[in-house]
C-alpha positions as a Markdown table, in Angstrom:
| # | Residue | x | y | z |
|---|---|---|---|---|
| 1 | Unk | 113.0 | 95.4 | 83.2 |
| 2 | Unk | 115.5 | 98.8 | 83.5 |
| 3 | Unk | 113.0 | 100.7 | 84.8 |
| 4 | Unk | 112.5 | 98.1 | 87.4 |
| 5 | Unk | 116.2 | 97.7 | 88.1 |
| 6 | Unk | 116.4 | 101.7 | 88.4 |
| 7 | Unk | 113.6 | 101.7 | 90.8 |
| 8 | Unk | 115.3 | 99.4 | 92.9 |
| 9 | Unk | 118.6 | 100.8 | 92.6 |
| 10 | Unk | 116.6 | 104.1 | 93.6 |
| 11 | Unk | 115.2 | 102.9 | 96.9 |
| 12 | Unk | 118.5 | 101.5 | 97.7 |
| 13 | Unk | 120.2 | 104.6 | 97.6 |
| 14 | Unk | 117.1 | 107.0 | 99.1 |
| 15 | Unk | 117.3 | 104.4 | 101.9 |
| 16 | Unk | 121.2 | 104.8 | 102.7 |
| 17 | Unk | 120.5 | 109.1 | 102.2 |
| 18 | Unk | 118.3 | 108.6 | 104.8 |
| 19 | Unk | 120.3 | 106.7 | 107.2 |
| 20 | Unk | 123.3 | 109.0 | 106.3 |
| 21 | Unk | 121.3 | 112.1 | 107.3 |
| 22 | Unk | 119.4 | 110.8 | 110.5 |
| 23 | Unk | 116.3 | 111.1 | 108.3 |
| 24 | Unk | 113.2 | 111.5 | 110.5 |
| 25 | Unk | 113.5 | 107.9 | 112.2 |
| 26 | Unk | 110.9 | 106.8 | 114.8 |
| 27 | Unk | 111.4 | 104.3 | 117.8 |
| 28 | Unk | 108.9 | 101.8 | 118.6 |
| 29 | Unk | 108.8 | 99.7 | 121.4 |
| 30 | Unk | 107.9 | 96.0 | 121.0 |
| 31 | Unk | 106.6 | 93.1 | 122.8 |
| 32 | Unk | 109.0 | 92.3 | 125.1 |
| 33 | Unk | 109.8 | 88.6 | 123.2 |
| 34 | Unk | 113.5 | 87.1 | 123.6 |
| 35 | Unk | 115.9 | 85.8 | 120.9 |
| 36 | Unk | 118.2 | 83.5 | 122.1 |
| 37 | Unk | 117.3 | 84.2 | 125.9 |
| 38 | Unk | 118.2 | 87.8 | 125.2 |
| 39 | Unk | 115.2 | 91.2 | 125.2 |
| 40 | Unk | 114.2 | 91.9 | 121.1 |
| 41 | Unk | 116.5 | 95.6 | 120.6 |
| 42 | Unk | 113.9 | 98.0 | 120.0 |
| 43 | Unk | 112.6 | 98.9 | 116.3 |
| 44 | Unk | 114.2 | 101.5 | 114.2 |
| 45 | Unk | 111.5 | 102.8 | 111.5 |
| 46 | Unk | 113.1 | 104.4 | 108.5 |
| 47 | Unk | 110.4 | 105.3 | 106.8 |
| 48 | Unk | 106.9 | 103.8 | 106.3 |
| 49 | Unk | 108.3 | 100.8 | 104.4 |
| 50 | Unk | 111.7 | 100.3 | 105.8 |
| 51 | Unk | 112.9 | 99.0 | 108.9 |
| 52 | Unk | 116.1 | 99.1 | 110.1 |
| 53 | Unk | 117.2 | 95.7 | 112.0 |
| 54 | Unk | 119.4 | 95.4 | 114.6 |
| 55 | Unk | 121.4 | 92.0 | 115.0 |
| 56 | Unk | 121.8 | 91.4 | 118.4 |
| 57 | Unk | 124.3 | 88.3 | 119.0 |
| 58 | Unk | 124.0 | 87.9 | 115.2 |
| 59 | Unk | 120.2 | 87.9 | 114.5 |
| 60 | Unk | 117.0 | 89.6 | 114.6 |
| 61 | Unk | 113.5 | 89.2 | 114.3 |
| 62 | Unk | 110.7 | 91.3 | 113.4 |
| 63 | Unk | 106.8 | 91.1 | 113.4 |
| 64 | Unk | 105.4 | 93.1 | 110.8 |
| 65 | Unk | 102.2 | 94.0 | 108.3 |
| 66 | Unk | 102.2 | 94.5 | 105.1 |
| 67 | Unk | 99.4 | 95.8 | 102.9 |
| 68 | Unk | 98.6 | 94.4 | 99.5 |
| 69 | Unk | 101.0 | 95.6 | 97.0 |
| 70 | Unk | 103.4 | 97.3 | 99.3 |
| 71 | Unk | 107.0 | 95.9 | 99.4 |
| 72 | Unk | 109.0 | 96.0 | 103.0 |
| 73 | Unk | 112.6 | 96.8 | 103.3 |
| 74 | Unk | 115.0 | 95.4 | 106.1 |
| 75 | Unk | 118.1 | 97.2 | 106.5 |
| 76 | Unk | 120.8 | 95.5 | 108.5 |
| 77 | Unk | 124.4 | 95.9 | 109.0 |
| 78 | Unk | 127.0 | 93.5 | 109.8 |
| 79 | Unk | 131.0 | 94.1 | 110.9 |
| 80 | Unk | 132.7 | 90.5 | 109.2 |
| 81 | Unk | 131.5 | 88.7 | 105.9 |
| 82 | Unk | 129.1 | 85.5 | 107.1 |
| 83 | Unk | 126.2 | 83.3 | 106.1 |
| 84 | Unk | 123.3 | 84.8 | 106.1 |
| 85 | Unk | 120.2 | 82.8 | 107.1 |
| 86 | Unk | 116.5 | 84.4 | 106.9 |
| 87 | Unk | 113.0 | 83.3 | 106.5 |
| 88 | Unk | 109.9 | 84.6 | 106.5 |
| 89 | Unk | 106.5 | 83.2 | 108.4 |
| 90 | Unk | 103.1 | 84.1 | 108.1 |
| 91 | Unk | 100.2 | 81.6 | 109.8 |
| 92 | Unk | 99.1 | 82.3 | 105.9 |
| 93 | Unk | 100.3 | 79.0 | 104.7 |
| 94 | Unk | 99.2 | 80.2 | 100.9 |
| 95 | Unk | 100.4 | 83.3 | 101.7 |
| 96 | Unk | 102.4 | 85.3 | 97.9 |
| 97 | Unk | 105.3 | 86.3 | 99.7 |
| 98 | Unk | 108.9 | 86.2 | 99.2 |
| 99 | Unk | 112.6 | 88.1 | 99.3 |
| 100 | Unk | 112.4 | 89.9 | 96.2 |
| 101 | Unk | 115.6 | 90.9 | 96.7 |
| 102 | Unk | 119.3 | 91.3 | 98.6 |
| 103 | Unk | 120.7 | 94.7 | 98.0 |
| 104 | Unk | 124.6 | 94.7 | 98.7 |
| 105 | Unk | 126.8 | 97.5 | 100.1 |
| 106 | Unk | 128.5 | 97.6 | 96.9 |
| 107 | Unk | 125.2 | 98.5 | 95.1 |
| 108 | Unk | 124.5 | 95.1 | 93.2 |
| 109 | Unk | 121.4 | 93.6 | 93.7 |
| 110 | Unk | 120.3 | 89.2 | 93.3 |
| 111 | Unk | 116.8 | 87.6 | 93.8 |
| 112 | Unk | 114.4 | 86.8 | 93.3 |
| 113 | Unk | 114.0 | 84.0 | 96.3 |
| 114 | Unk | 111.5 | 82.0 | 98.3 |
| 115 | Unk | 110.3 | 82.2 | 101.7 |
| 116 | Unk | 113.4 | 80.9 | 103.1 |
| 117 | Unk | 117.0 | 82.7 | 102.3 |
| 118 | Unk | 120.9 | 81.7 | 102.5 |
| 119 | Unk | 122.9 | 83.5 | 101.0 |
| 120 | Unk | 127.0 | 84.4 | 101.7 |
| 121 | Unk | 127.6 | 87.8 | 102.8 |
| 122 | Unk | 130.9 | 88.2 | 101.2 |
| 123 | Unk | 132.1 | 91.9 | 102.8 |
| 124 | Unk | 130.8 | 93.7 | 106.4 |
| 125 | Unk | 128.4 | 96.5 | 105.2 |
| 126 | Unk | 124.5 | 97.1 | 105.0 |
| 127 | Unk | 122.6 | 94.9 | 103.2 |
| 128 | Unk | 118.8 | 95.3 | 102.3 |
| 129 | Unk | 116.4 | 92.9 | 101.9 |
| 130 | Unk | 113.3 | 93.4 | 100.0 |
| 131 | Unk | 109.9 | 91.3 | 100.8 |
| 132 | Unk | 106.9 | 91.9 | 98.5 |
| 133 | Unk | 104.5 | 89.5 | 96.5 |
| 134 | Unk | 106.0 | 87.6 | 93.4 |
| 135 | Unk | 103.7 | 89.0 | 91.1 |
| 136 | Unk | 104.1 | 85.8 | 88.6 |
| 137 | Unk | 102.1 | 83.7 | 90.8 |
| 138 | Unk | 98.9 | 84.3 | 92.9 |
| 139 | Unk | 96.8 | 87.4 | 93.7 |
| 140 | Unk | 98.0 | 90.3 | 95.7 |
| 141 | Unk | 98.6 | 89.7 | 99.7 |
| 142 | Unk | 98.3 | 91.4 | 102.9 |
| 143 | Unk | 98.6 | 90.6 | 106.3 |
| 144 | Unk | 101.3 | 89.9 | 109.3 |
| 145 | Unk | 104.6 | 87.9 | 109.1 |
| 146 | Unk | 107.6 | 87.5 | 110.8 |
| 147 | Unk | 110.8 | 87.9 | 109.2 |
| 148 | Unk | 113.9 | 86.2 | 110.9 |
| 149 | Unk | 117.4 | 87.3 | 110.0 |
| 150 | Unk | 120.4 | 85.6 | 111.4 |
| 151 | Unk | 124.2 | 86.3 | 110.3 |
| 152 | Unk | 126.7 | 83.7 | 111.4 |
């Protein structure tokens, strides 16, 4: 259970290396979909597993695919404490997915969760959130969701 926490704790901090370096980050365009009547902001890839999110009028959404096994991290940042609302949908309806976990920008760490998320966002900073399998129940899953993240 350490090692697990470590390994988190790990990837939290490689993650905010890399965004305080300008590690190598790619830009992809996506489908030109609209939130709230508004273009999606274009995707910021981290690295191979994590995607930075941009909240545009307080939320974002992402389409994304995941391979069996691999966890995805979603880095956002917000300006004022708020609710934070997010959810994760895959036409999977069976689909072993969840937040594993919310990474705070003091370091501390809570999860496990479901499919759906609220949780208060009690200082402005970057949060992560991690989405892999919960590997207490069902078999290892791949395949495309969407992950909705809204800040209010």
């Amino acid at each position: 259970m350490n090692f697990r926490k470590t390994g988190y704790a790990a990837v939290f901090v490689l993650t905010l290396v890399l965004m305080a370096c300008g590690g190598k980050q790619e830009k992809e365009k996506q489908d030109k979909k609209t939130v709230s009547g508004n273009a999606a902001p274009e995707r910021t890839v981290i690295s191979g597993d994590t995607l930075k999110l941009a909240l545009a009028g307080g939320e974002a959404w992402e389409k994304v695919h995941k391979p069996a096994r691999d966890k995805k991290f979603f880095v956002f940042r917000t300006d004022v404490p708020g609710k934070l609302t997010a959810r994760l949908e895959t036409k999977d309806k069976h689909a072993n997915l969840r937040f594993s976990q919310i990474f705070m920008p003091d370091g501390t760490a809570d999860g496990p969760f479901g499919q759906e998320l609220q949780y208060d966002l009690d200082s402005p900073g970057t949060y992560i959130l991690a989405v892999g399998e919960s590997q207490m129940a069902g078999e290892p899953w791949a395949g495309d969701f969407t992950i909705t993240v809204k800040v209010e």
